[in-house]
C-alpha positions in Angstrom: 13.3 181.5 108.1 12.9 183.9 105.9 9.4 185.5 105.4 9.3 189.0 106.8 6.7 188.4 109.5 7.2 185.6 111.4 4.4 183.2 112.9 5.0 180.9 115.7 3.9 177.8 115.1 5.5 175.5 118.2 3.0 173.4 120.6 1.6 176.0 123.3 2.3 175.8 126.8 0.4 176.1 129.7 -1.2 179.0 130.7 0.3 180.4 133.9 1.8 183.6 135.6 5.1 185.1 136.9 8.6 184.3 136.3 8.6 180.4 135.3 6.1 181.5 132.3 7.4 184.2 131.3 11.1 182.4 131.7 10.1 179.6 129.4 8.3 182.4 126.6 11.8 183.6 126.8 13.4 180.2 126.3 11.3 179.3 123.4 11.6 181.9 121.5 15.2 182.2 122.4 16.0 179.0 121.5 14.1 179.4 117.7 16.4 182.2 117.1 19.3 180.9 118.4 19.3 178.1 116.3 17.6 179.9 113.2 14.1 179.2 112.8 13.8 182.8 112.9 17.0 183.9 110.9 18.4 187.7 111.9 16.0 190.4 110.1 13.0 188.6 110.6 9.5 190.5 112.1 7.8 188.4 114.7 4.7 188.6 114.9 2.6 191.0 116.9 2.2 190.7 121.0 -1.3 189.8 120.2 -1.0 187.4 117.7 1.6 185.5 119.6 0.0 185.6 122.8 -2.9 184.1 121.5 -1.1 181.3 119.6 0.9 181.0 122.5 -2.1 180.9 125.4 0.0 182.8 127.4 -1.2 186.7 128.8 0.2 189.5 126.8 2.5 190.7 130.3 3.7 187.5 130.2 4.5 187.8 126.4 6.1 191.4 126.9 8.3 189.9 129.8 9.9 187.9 127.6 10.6 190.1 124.7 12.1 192.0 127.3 14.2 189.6 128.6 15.4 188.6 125.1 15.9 192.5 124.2 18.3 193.0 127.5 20.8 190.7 125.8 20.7 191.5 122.3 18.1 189.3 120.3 15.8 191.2 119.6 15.1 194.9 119.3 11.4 196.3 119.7 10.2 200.0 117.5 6.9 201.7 117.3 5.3 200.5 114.4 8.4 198.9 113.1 7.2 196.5 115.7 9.8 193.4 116.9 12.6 192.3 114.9 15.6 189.9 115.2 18.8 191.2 115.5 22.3 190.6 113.7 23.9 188.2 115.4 27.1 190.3 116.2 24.5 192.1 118.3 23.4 189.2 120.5 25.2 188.8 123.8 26.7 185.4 123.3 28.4 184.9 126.4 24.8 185.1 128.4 24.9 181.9 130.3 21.3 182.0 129.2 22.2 182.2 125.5 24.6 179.7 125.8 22.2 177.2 127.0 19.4 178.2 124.1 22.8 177.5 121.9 23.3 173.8 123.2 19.6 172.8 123.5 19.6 171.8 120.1 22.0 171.7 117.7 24.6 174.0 117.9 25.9 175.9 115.1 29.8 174.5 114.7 31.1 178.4 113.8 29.7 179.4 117.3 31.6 176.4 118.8 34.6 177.0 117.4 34.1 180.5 118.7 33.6 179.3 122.3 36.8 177.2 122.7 39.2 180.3 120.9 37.5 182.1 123.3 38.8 180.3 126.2 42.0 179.1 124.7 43.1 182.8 125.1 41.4 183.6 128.7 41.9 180.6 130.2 45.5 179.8 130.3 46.7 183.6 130.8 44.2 182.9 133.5 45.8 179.9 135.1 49.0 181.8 134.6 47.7 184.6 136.8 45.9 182.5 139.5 49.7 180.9 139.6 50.9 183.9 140.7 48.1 185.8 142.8 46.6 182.8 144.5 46.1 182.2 148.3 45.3 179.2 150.4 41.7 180.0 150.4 41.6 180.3 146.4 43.5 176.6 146.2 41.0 175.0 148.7 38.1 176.3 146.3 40.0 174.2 143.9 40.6 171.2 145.2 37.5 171.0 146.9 36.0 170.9 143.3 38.6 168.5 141.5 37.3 166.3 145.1 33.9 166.8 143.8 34.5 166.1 140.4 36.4 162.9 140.9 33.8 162.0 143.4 30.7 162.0 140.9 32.4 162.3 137.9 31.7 164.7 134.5 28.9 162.2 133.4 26.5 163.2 136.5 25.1 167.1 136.8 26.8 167.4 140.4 30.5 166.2 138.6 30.0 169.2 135.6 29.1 171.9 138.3 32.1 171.0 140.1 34.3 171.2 137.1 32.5 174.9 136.6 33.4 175.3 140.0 36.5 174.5 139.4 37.2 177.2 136.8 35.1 179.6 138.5 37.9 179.0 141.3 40.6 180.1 138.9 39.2 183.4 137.3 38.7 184.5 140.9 42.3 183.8 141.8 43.5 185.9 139.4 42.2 189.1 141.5 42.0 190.9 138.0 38.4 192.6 137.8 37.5 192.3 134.3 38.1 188.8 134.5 36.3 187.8 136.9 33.0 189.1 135.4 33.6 186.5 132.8 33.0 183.4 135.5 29.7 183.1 134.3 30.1 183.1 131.2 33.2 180.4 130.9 31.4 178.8 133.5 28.6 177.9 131.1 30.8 177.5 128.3 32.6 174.7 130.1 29.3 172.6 131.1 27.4 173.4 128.2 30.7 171.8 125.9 30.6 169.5 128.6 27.3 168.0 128.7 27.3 168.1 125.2 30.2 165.9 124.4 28.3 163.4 126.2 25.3 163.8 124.8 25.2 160.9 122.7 28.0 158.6 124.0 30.5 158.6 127.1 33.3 160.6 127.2 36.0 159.0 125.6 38.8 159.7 128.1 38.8 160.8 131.9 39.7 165.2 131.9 39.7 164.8 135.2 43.5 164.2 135.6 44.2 167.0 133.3 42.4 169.4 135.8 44.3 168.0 138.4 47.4 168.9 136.2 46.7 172.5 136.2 45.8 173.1 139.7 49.2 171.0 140.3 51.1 173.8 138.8 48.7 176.8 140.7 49.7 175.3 143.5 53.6 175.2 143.2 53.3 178.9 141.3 54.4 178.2 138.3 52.9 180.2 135.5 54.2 179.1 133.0 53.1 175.2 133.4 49.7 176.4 134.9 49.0 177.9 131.6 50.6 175.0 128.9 48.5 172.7 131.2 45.3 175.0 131.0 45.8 175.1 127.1 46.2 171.5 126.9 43.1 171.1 129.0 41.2 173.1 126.4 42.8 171.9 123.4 41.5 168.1 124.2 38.1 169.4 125.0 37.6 171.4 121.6 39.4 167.9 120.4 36.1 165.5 122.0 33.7 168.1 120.4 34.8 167.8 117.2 34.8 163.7 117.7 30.8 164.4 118.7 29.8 167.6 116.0 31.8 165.4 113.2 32.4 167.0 109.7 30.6 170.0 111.2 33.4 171.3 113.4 36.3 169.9 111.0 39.2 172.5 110.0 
């Protein structure tokens, strides 16, 4: 989009109060900047205007804006009044962001992004949880790669697990500043997930890959905890790139 003020022109929702409206103001909008109906520099429109097209109350309406302000969308100014920001300012690891990201269709660059991302993290991660890991840390584990292989990826419990499951291995690592990233791997991982599947099933089982890397946790060996945590990522960005197509091609 790229006329300076902005009109929203999606179906209204219903009228309501509290958090669930204001939550799904927030995932609207989100979502139509996310995916570029309203491209970085653009003016919304005012509070009022929107909250009329809307039907939602204006406190609902400034809820949102502040919820999409606190990680980096959007940035509000007297009489300036509500723009779009750059998109190196958004907060792309938000698990919220993420989502808005994968509700559509994501943008193959910001993929791409995702899965360098945790090619670096991951497997120094591994590595890490291979060294620093107690029995409590591997029972998290295996209790997930029990619940994975018990429902499987194609089923909402199965994905959870497999966050779980990487959740498990950030925390094993018992290094601060990666630990605040659970979240936000943790979405990456069933975002990709459920995505790869969108359209078709997976077209092989991770499962026993996942099993290869808490294998090697569990003996303490770092260096095979973190080829096997690199292979386990490298597959997955490969079964993206089978369901983006051209899009996320080298």
């Amino acid at each position: 989009m790229t006329q300076q003020d902005a009109q929203p022109d999606a179906p209204k929702p219903r009228r309501g109060t509290g958090r669930r409206l204001h939550g799904a103001i927030a995932f609207k909008l989100g979502t139509d900047i996310v995916s570029g109906v309203y491209a970085p520099g653009t003016v919304l429109s005012s509070e009022v205007e929107f909250s009329e097209a809307l039907d939602v109350s204006r406190g609902a309406f400034r809820e949102a804006m502040q919820v999409l302000a606190a990680k980096g969308l959007v940035e509000s100014r007297p009489k300036a009044g509500t723009r779009v920001l750059p998109r190196n300012r958004w907060n792309l690891l938000d698990p919220d962001v993420l989502a808005w990201a994968f509700s559509g269709e994501p943008d193959p660059s910001f993929v791409r992004g995702i899965f360098e991302l945790r090619a670096i993290v991951e497997p120094g991660a591994a590595r890490l949880a291979a060294e620093r890991r107690d029995r409590e840390d591997l029972r998290a584990m295996k209790d997930a790669l029990t619940a994975m292989r018990r429902h499987t990826l194609a089923t909402e419990a199965g994905r959870a697990a497999d966050r779980d499951f990487h959740d498990a291995i950030l925390r094993a690592t018992r290094n601060d500043a990666l630990i605040v990233l659970t979240a936000s791997i943790g979405s990456a991982v069933h975002w990709t997930t459920q995505y790869k599947q969108r359209s078709r099933a997976l077209p092989r089982n991770p499962i026993p890959d996942h099993a290869k890397v808490y294998d090697a946790i569990a003996a303490g060996d770092g260096d095979a905890a973190a080829a096997a945590m690199r292979f386990l990522v490298d597959l997955a960005l490969e079964d993206t790139k089978e369901e983006m197509g051209q899009g996320m091609k080298e």
